[in-house]
C-alpha angles and dihedrals in degrees: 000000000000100000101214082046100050086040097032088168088057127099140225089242082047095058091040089060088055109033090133079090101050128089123227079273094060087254128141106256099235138157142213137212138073151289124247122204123186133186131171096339095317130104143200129187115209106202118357107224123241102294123232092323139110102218112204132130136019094013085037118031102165095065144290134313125187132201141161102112093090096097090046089051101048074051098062098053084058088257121134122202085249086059100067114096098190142003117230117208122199088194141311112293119125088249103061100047108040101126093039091075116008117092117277104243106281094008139086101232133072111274087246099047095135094056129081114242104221112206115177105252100249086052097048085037088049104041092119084095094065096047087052085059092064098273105111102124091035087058084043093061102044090046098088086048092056133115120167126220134193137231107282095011115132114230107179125002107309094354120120136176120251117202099224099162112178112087091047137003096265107016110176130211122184125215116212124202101228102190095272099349129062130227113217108196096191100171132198088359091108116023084198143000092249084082093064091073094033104041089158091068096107116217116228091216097054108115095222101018090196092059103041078061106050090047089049085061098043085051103055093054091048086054113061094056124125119304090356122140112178125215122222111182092195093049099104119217099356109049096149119068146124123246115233113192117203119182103322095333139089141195141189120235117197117233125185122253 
């Protein structure tokens, strides 16, 4: 995405403070997908990418996002569609919940169909704000597959739900017992981890700007408590990582999965 378009409050010296984030276009590096979790023979998918779409204008102005490589994948860590119990969804945007929806390849149904696709209940009450967005049909045809679920509630064995309203009505982060550790998939919280280290830069596409920001600051310094590694799942090719905070200032430091 256009970085003085994702980040409108940003300037040119800014990103050329940063340009470590940027591609050759001036857009913010940034990747799509999902996260699997497995435990004891059970799995959970939390987002399901975009599906086998390119999103640009007008459903997405502020550039072009591609998908299709969810399902291979999936493939590759030895997982099939039939073997995901649930879906996950951090909130409503057609990137995030692709596959939850969209045909399988050669059916006629979405590649998850016999999991339950689990919205937190003010997104899924308020949805009304992604079909405004042009996603009506895509929200149709999700709707037979949803469950809500509520803050604090555990969907699947050390998973629990995380309230993170900002972006969206009902915006949704997930926090993972790790065995000793805890995941925190926080979604589209943060676009990029140079916000880490910027939570006033505002995103165009949060729903209630002053609260995506206040959230982005109570984050980070959740975030970089004890034995916590967050998830970004736009965060290219470093989507793990711990916060450090020194000072006033944070950073994100990549880990690996």
């Amino acid at each position: 995405m256009n970085a003085r378009m994702l980040l409108p409050e940003t300037s040119d010296e800014d990103w050329a403070q940063n340009a470590e984030y940027l591609d050759e276009d001036g857009c913010v590096m940034a990747g799509v997908g999902g996260l699997l979790v497995e435990r004891d023979g059970r799995a959970l998918l939390i987002d399901a990418g975009v599906g086998p779409l390119t999103l640009g204008p007008p459903l997405n102005p502020y550039g072009v996002v591609t998908g299709g490589a969810l399902l291979d994948s999936l493939a590759t860590l030895g997982c099939k569609p039939a073997d995901i119990e649930a879906v996950a969804l951090t909130h409503l945007h057609a990137d995030h919940f692709g596959w939850a929806w969209h045909p399988a390849p050669g059916s006629d149904k979405p590649a998850f169909a016999g999991a339950a696709c689990l919205v937190a209940e003010p997104e899924w009450t308020q949805r009304q704000h992604a079909e405004a967005k042009g996603m009506g049909d895509m929200i149709k045809a999700l709707a037979p597959y949803v469950r809500t679920v509520a803050d604090g509630e555990e969907i699947f064995p050390g998973v629990h739900v995380m309230l993170t309203p900002g972006h969206s009505p009902g915006h949704t982060s997930y926090v993972i017992d790790a065995g000793g550790q805890r995941v925190i998939a926080f979604g589209d919280a943060f676009h990029s981890s140079v916000q880490i280290a910027h939570p006033l830069w505002e995103n165009v596409l949060d729903h209630d700007h002053p609260q995506a920001t206040s959230l982005r600051h109570r984050l980070v310094v959740e975030l970089a408590q004890p034995d916590t590694i967050g998830f970004g799942v736009h965060f290219a090719d470093m989507p793990f990582g711990r916060v450090q905070i020194e000072g006033d200032q944070a950073s994100w430091h990549p880990v690996d999965a």
